[in-house]
CHARMM internal coordinates of N, CA and C (Angstrom, degrees):
IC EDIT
DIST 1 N 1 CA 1.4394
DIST 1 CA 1 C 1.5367
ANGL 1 N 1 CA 1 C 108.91
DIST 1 C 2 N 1.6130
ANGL 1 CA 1 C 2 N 119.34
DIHE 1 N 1 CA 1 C 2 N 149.20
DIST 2 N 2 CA 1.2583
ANGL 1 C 2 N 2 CA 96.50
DIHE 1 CA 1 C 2 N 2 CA -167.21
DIST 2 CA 2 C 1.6817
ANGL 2 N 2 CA 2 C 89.87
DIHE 1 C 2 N 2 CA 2 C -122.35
DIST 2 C 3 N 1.7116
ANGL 2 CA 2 C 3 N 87.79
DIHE 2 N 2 CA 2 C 3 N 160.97
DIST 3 N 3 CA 1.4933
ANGL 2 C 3 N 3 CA 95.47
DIHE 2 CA 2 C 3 N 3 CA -169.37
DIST 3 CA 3 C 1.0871
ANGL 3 N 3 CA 3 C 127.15
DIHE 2 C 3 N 3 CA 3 C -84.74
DIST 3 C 4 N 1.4807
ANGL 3 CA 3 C 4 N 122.48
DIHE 3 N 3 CA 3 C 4 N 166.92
DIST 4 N 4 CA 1.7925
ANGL 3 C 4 N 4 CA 109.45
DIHE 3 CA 3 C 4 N 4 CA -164.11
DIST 4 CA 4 C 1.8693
ANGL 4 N 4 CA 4 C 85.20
DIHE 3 C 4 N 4 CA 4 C -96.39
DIST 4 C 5 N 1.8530
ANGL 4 CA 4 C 5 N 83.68
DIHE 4 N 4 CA 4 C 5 N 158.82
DIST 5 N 5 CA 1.6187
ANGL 4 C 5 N 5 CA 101.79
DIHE 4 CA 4 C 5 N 5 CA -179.53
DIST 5 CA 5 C 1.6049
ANGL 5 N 5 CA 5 C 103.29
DIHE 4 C 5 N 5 CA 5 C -59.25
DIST 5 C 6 N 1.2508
ANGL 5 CA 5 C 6 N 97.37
DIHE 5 N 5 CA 5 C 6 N 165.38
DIST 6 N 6 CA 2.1490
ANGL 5 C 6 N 6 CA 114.95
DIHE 5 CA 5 C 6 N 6 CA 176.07
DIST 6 CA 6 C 1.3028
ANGL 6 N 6 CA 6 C 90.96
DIHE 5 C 6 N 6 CA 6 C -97.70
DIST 6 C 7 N 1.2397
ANGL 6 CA 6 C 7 N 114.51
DIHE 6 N 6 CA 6 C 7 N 138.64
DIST 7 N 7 CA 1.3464
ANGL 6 C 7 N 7 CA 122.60
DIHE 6 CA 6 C 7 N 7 CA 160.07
DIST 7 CA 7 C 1.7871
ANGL 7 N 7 CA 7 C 110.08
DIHE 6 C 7 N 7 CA 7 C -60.46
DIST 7 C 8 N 1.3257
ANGL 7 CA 7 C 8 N 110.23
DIHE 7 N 7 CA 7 C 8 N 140.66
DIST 8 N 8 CA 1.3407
ANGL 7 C 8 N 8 CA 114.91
DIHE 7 CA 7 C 8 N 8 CA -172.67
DIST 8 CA 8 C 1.6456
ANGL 8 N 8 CA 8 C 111.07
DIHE 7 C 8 N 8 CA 8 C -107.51
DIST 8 C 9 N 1.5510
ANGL 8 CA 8 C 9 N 100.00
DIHE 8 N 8 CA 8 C 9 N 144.73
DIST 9 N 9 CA 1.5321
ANGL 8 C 9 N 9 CA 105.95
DIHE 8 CA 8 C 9 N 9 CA -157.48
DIST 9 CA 9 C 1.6606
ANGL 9 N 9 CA 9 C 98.69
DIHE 8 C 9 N 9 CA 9 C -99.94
DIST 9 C 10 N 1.2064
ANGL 9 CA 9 C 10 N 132.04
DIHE 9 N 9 CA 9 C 10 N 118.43
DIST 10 N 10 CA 1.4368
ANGL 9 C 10 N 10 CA 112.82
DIHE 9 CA 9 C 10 N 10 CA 179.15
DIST 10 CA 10 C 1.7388
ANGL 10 N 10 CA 10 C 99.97
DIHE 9 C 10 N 10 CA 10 C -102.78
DIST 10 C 11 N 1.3299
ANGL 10 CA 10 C 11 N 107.01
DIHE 10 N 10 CA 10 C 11 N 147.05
DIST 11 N 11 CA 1.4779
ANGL 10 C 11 N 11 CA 127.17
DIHE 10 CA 10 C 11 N 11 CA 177.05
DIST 11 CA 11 C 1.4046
ANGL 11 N 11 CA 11 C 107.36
DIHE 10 C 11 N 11 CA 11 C -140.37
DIST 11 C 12 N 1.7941
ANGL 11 CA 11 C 12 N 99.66
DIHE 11 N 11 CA 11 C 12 N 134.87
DIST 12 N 12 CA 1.0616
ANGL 11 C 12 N 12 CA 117.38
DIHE 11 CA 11 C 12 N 12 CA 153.52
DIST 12 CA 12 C 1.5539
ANGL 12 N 12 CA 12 C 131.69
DIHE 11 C 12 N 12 CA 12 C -93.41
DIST 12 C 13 N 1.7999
ANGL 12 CA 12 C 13 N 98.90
DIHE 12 N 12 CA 12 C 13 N 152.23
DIST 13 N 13 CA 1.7517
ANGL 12 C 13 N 13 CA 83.31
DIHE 12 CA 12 C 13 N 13 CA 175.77
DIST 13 CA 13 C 1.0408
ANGL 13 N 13 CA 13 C 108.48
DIHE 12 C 13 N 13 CA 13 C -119.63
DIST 13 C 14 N 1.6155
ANGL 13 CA 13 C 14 N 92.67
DIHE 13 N 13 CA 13 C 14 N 177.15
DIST 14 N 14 CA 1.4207
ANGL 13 C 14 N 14 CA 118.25
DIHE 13 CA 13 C 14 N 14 CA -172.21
DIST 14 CA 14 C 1.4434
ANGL 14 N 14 CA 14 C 142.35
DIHE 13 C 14 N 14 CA 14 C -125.06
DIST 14 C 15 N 1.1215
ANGL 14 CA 14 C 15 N 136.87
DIHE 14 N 14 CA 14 C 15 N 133.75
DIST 15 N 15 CA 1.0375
ANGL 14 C 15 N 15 CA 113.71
DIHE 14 CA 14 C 15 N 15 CA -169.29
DIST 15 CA 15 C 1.9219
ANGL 15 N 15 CA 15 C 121.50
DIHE 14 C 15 N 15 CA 15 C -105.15
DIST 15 C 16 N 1.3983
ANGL 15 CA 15 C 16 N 139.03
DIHE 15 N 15 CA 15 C 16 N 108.53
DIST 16 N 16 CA 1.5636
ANGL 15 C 16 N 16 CA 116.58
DIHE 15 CA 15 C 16 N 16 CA -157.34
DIST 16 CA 16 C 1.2309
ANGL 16 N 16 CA 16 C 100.56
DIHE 15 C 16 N 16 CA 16 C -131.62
DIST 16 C 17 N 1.3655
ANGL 16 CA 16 C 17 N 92.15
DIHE 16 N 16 CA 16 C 17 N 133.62
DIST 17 N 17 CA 1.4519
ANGL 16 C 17 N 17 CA 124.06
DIHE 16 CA 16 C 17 N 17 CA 169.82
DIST 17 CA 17 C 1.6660
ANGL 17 N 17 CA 17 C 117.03
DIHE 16 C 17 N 17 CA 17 C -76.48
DIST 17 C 18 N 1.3101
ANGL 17 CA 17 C 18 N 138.78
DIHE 17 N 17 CA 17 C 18 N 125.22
DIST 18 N 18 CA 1.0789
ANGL 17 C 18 N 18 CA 130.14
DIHE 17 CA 17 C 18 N 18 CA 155.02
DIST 18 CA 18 C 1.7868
ANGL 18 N 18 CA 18 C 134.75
DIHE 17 C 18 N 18 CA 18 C -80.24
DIST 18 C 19 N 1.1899
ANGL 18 CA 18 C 19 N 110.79
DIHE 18 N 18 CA 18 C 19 N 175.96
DIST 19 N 19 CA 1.3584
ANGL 18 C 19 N 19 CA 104.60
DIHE 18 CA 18 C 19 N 19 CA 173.51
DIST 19 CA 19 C 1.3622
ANGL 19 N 19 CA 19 C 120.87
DIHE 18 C 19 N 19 CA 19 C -74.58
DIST 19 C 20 N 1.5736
ANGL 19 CA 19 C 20 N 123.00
DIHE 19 N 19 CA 19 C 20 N -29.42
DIST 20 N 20 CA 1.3618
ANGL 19 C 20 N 20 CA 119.25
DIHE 19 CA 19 C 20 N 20 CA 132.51
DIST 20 CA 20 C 1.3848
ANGL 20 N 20 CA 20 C 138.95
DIHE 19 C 20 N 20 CA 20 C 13.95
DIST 20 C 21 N 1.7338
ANGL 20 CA 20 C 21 N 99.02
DIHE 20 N 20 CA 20 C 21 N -83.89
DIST 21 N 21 CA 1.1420
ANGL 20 C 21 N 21 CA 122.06
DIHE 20 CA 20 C 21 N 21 CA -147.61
DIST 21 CA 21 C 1.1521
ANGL 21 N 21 CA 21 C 113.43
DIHE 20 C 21 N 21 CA 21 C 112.19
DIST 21 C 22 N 1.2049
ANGL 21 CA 21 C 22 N 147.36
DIHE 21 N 21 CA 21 C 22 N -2.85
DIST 22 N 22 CA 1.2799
ANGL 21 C 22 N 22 CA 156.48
DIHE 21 CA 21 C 22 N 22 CA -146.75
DIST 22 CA 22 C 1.3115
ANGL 22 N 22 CA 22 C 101.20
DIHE 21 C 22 N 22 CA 22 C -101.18
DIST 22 C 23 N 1.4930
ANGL 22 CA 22 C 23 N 142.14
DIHE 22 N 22 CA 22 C 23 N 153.95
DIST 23 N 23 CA 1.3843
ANGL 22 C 23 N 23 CA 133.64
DIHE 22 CA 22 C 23 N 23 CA 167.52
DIST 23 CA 23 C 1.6469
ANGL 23 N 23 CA 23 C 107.54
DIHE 22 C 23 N 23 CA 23 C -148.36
DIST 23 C 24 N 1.2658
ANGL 23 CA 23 C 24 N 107.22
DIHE 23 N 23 CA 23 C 24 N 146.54
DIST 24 N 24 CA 1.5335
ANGL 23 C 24 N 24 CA 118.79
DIHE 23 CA 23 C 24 N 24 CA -168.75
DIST 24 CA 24 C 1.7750
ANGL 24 N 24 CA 24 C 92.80
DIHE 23 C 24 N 24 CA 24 C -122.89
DIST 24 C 25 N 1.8047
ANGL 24 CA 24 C 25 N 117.28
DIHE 24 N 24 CA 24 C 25 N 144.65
DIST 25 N 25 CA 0.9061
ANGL 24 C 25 N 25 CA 84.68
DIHE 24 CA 24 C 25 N 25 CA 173.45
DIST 25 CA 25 C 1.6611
ANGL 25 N 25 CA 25 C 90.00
DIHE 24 C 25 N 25 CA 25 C -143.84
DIST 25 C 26 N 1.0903
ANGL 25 CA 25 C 26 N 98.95
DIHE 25 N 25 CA 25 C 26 N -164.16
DIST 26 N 26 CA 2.1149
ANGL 25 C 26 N 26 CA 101.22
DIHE 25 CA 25 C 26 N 26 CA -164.49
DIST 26 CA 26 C 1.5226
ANGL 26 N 26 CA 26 C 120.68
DIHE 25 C 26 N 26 CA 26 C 53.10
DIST 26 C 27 N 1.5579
ANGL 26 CA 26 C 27 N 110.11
DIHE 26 N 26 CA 26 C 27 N 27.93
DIST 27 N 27 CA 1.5775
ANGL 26 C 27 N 27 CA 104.13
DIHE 26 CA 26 C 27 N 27 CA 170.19
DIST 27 CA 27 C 1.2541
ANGL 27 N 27 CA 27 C 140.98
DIHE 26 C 27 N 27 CA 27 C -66.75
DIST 27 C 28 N 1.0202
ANGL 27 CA 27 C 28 N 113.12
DIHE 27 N 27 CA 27 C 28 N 103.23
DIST 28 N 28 CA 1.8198
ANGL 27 C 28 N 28 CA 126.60
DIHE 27 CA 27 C 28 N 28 CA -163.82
DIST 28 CA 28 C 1.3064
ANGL 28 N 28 CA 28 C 95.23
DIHE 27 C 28 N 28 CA 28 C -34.68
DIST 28 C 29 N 1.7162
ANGL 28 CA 28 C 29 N 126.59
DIHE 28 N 28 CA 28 C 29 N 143.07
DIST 29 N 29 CA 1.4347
ANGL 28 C 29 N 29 CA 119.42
DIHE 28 CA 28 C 29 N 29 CA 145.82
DIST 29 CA 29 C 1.3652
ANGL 29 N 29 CA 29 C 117.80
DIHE 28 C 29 N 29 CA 29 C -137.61
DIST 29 C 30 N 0.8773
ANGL 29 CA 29 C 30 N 161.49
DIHE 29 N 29 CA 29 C 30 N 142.63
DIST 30 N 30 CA 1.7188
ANGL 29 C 30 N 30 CA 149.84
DIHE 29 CA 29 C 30 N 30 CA -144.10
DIST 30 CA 30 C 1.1437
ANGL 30 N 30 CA 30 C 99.60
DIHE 29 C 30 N 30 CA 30 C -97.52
DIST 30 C 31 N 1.5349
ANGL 30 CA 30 C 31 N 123.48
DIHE 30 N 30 CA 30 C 31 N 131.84
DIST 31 N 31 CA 1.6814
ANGL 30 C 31 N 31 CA 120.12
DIHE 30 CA 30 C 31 N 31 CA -152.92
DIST 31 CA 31 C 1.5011
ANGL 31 N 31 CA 31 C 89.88
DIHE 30 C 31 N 31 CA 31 C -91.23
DIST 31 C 32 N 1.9255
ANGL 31 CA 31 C 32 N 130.10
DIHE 31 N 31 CA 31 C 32 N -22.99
DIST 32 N 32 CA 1.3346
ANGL 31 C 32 N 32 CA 101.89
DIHE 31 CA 31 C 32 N 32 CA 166.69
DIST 32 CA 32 C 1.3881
ANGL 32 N 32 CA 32 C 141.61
DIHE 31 C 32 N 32 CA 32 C -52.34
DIST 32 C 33 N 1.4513
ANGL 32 CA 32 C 33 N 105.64
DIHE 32 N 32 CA 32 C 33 N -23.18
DIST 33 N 33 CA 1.7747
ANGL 32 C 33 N 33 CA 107.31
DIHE 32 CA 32 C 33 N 33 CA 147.27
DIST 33 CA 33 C 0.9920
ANGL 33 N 33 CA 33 C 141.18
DIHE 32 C 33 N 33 CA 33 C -31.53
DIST 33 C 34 N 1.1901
ANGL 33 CA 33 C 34 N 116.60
DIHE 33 N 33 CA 33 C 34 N -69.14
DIST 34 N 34 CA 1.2388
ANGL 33 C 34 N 34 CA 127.16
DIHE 33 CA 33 C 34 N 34 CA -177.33
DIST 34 CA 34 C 1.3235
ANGL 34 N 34 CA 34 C 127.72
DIHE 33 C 34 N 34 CA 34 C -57.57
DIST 34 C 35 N 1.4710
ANGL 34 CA 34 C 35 N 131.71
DIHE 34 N 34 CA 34 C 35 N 177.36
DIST 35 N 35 CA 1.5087
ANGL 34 C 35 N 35 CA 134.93
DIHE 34 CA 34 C 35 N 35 CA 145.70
DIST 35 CA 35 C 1.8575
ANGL 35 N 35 CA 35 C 87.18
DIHE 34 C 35 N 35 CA 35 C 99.74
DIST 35 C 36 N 1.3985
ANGL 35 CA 35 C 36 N 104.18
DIHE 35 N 35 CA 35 C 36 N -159.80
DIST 36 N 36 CA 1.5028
ANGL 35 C 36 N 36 CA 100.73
DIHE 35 CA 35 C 36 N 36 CA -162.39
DIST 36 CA 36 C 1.4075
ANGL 36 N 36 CA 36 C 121.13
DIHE 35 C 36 N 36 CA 36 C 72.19
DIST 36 C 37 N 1.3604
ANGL 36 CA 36 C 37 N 100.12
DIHE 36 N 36 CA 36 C 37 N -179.68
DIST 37 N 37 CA 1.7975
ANGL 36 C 37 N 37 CA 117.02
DIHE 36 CA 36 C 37 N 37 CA 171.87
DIST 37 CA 37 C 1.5527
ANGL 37 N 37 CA 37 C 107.12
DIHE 36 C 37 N 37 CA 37 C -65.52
DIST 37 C 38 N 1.4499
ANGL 37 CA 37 C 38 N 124.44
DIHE 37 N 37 CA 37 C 38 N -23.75
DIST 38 N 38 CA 1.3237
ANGL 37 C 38 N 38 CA 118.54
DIHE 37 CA 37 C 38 N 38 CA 166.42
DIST 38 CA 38 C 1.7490
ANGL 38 N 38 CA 38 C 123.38
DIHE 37 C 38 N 38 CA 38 C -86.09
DIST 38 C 39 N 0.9105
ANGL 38 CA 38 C 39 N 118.66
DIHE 38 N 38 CA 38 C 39 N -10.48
DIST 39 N 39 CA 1.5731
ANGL 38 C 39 N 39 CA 138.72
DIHE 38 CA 38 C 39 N 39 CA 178.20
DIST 39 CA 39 C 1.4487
ANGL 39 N 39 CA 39 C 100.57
DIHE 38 C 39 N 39 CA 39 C 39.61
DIST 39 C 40 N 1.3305
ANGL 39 CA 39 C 40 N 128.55
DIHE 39 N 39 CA 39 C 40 N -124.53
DIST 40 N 40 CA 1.5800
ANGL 39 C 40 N 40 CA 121.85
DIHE 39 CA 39 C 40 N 40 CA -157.83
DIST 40 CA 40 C 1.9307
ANGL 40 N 40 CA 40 C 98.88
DIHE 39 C 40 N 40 CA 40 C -89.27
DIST 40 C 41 N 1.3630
ANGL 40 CA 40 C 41 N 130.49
DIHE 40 N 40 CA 40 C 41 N 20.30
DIST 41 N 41 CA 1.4861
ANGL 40 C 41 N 41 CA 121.09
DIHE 40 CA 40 C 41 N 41 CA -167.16
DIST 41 CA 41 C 1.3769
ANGL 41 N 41 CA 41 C 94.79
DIHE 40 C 41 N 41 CA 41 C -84.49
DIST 41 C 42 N 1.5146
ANGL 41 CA 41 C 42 N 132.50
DIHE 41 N 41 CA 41 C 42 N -28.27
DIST 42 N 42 CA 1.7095
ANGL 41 C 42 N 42 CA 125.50
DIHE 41 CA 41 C 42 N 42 CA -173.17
DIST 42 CA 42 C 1.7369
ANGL 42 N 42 CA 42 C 109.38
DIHE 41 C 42 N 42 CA 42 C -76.14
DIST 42 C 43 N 1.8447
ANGL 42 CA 42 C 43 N 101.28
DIHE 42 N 42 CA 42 C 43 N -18.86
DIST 43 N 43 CA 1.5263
ANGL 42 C 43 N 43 CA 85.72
DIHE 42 CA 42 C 43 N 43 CA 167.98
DIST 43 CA 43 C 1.7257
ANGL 43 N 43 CA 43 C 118.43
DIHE 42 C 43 N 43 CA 43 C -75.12
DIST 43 C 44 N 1.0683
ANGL 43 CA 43 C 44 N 100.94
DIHE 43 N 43 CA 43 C 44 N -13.29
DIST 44 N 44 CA 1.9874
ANGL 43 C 44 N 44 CA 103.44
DIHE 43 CA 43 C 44 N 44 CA -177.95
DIST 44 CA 44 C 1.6474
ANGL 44 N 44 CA 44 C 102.83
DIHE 43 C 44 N 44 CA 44 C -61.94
DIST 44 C 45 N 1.3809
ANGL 44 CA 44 C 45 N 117.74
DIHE 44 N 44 CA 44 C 45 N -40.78
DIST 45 N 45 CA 1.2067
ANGL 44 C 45 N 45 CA 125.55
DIHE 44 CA 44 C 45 N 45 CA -161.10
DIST 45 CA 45 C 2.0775
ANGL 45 N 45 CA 45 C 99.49
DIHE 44 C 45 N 45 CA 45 C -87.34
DIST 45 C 46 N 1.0220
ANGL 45 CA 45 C 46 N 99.30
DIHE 45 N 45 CA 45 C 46 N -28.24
DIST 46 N 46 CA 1.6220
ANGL 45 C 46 N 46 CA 104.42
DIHE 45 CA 45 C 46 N 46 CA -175.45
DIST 46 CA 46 C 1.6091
ANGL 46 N 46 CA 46 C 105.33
DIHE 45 C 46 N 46 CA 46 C -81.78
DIST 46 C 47 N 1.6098
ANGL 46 CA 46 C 47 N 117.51
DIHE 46 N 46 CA 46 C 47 N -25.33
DIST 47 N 47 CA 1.3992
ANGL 46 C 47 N 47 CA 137.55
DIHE 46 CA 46 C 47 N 47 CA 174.70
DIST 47 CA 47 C 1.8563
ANGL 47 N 47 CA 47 C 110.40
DIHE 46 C 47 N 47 CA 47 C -61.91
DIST 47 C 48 N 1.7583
ANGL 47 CA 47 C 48 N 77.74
DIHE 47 N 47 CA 47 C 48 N -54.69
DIST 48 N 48 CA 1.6488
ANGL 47 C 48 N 48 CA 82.13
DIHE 47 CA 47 C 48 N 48 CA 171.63
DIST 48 CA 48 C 1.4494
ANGL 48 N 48 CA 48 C 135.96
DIHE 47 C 48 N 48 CA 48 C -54.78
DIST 48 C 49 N 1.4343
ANGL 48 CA 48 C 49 N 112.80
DIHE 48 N 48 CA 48 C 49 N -35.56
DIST 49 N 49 CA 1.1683
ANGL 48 C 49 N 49 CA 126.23
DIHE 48 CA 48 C 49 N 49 CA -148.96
DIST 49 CA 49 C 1.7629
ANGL 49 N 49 CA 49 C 97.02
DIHE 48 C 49 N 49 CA 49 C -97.50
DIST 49 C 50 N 1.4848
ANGL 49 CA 49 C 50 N 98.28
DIHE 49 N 49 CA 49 C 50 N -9.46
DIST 50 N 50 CA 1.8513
ANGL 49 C 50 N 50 CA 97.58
DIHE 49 CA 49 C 50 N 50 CA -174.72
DIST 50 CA 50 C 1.7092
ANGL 50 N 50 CA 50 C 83.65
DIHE 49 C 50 N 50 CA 50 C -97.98
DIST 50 C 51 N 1.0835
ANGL 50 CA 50 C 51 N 130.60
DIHE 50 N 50 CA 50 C 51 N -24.60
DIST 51 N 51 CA 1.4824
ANGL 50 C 51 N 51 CA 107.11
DIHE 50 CA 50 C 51 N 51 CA -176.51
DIST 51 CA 51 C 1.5698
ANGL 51 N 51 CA 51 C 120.37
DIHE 50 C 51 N 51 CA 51 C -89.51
DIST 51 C 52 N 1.5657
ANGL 51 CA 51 C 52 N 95.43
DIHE 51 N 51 CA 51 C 52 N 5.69
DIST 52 N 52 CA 1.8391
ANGL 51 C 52 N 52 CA 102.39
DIHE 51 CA 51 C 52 N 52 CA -169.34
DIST 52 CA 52 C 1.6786
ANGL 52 N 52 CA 52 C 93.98
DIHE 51 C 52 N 52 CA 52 C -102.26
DIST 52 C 53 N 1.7974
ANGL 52 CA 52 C 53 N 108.10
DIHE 52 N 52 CA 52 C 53 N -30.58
DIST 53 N 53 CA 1.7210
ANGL 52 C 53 N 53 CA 96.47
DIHE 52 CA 52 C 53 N 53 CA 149.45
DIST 53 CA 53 C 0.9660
ANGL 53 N 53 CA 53 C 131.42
DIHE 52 C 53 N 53 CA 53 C -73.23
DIST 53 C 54 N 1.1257
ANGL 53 CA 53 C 54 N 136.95
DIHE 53 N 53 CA 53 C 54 N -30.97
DIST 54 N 54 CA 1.8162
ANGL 53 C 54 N 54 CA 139.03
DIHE 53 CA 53 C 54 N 54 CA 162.88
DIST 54 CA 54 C 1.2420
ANGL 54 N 54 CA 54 C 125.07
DIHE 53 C 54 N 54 CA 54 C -57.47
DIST 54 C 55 N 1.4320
ANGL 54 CA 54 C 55 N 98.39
DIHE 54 N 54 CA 54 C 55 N -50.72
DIST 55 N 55 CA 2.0219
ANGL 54 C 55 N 55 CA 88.13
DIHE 54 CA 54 C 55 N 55 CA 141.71
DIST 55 CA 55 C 1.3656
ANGL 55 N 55 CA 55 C 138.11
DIHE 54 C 55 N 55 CA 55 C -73.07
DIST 55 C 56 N 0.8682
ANGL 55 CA 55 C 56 N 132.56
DIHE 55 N 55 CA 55 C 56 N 12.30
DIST 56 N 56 CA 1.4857
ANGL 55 C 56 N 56 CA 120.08
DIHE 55 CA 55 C 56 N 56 CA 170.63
DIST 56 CA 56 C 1.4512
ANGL 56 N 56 CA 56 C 115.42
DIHE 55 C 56 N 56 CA 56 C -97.08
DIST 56 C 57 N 1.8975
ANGL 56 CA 56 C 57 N 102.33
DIHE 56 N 56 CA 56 C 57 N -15.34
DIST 57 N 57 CA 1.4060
ANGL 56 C 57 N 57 CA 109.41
DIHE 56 CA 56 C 57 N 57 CA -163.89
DIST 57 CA 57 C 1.6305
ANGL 57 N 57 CA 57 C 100.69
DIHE 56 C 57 N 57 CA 57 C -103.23
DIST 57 C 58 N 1.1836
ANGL 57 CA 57 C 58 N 120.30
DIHE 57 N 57 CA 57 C 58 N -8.63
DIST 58 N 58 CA 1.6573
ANGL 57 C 58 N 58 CA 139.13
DIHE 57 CA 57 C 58 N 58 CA 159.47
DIST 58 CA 58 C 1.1418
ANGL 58 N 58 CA 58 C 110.92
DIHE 57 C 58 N 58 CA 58 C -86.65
DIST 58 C 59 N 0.8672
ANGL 58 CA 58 C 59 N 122.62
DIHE 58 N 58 CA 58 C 59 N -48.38
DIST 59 N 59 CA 1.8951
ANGL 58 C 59 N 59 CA 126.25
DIHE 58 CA 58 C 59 N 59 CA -176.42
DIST 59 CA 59 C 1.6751
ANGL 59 N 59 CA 59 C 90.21
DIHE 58 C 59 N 59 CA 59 C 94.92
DIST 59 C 60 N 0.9909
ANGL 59 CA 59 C 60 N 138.69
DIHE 59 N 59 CA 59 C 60 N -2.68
DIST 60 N 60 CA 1.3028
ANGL 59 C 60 N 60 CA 138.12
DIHE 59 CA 59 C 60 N 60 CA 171.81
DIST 60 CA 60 C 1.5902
ANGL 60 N 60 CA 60 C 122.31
DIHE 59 C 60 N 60 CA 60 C -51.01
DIST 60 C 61 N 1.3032
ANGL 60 CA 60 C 61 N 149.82
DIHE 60 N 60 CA 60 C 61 N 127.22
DIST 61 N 61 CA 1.6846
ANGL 60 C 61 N 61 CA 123.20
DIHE 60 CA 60 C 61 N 61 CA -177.18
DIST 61 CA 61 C 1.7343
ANGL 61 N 61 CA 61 C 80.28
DIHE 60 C 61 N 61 CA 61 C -83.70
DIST 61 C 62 N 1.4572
ANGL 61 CA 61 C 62 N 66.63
DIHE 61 N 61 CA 61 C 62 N 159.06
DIST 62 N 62 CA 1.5497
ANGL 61 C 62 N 62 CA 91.98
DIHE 61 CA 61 C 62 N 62 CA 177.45
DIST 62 CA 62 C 1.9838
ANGL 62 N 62 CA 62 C 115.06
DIHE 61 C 62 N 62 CA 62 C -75.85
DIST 62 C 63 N 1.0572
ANGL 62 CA 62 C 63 N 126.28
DIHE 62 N 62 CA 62 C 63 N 173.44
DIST 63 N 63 CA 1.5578
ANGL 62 C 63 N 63 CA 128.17
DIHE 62 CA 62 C 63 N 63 CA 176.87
DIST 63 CA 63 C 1.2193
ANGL 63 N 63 CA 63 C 125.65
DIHE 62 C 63 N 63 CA 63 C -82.64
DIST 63 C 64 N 1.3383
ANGL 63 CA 63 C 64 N 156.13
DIHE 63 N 63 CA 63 C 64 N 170.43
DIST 64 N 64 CA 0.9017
ANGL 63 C 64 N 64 CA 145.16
DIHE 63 CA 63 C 64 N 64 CA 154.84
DIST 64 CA 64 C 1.8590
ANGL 64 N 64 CA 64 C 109.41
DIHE 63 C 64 N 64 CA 64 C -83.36
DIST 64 C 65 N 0.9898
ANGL 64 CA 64 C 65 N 120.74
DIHE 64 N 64 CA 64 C 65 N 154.63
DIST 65 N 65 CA 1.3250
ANGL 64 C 65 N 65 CA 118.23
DIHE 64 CA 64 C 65 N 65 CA -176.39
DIST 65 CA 65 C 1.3545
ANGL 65 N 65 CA 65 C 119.82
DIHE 64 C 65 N 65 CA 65 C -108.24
DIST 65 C 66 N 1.6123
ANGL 65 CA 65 C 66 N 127.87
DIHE 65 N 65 CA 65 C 66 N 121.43
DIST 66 N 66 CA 1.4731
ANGL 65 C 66 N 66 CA 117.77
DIHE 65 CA 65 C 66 N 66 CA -165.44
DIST 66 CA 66 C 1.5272
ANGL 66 N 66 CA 66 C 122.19
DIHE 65 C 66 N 66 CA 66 C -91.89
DIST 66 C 67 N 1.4720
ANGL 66 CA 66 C 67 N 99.26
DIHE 66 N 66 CA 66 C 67 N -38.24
DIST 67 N 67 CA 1.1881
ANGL 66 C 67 N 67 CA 106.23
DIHE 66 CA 66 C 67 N 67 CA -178.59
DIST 67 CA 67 C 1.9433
ANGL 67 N 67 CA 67 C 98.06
DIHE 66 C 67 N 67 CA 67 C -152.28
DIST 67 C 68 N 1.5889
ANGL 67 CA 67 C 68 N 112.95
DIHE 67 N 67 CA 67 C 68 N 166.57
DIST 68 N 68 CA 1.8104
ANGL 67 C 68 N 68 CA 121.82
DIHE 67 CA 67 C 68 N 68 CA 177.04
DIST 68 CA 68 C 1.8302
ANGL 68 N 68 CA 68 C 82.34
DIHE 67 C 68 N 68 CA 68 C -131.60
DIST 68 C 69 N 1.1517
ANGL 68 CA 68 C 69 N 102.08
DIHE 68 N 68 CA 68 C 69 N 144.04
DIST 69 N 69 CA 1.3975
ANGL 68 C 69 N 69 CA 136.08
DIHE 68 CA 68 C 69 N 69 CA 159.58
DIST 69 CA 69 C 1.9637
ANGL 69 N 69 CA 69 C 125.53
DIHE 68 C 69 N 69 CA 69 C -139.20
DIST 69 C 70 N 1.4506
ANGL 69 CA 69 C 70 N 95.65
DIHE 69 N 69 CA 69 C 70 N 121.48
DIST 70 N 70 CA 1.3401
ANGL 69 C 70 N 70 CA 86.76
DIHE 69 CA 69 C 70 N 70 CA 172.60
DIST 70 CA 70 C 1.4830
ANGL 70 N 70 CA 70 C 126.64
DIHE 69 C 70 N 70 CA 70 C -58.69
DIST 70 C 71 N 1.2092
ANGL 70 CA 70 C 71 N 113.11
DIHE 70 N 70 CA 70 C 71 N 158.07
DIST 71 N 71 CA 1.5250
ANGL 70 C 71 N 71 CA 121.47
DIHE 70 CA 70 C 71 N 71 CA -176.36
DIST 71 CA 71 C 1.3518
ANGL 71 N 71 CA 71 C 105.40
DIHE 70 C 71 N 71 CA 71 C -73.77
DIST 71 C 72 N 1.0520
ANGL 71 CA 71 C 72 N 117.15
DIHE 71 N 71 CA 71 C 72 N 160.25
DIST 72 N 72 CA 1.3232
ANGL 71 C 72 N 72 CA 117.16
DIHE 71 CA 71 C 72 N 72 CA 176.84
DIST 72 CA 72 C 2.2738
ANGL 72 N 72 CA 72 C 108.85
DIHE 71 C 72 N 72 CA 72 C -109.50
DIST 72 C 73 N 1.2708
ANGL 72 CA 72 C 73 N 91.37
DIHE 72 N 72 CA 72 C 73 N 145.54
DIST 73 N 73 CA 1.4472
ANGL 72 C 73 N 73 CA 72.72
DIHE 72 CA 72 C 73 N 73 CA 175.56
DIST 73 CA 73 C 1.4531
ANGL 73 N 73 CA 73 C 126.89
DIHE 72 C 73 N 73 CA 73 C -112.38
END
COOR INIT
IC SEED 1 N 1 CA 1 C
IC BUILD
């Protein structure tokens, strides 16, 4: 029997700069976010929220974030 398709997840990336200076780049963001009257600002907040889990599991604080840029492809 054959199996039914997976629903497919589309992500955009990203590229982020910290207050640092520091930069991370190819950050997944779930493209149902995006677009709208808010355009790419809900990925800053979805950016945030993966580095406030990555810190907790480092014990590291997390960064402040300076700027999001899309990736280029």
């Amino acid at each position: 029997m054959a199996r039914k398709p997976t629903a497919r997840t589309e992500f955009v990336m990203f590229n982020v700069i910290y207050e640092d200076g520091s930069q991370r780049s190819n950050r997944k963001v779930d493209a149902n976010l995006l677009g709208g009257l808010d355009g790419d600002e809900p990925a800053k907040a979805a950016i945030e929220e993966q580095d406030r889990a990555i810190s907790e599991k480092s014990g590291v604080p997390p960064l402040a974030i300076r700027s999001i840029t899309r990736s280029g492809k």
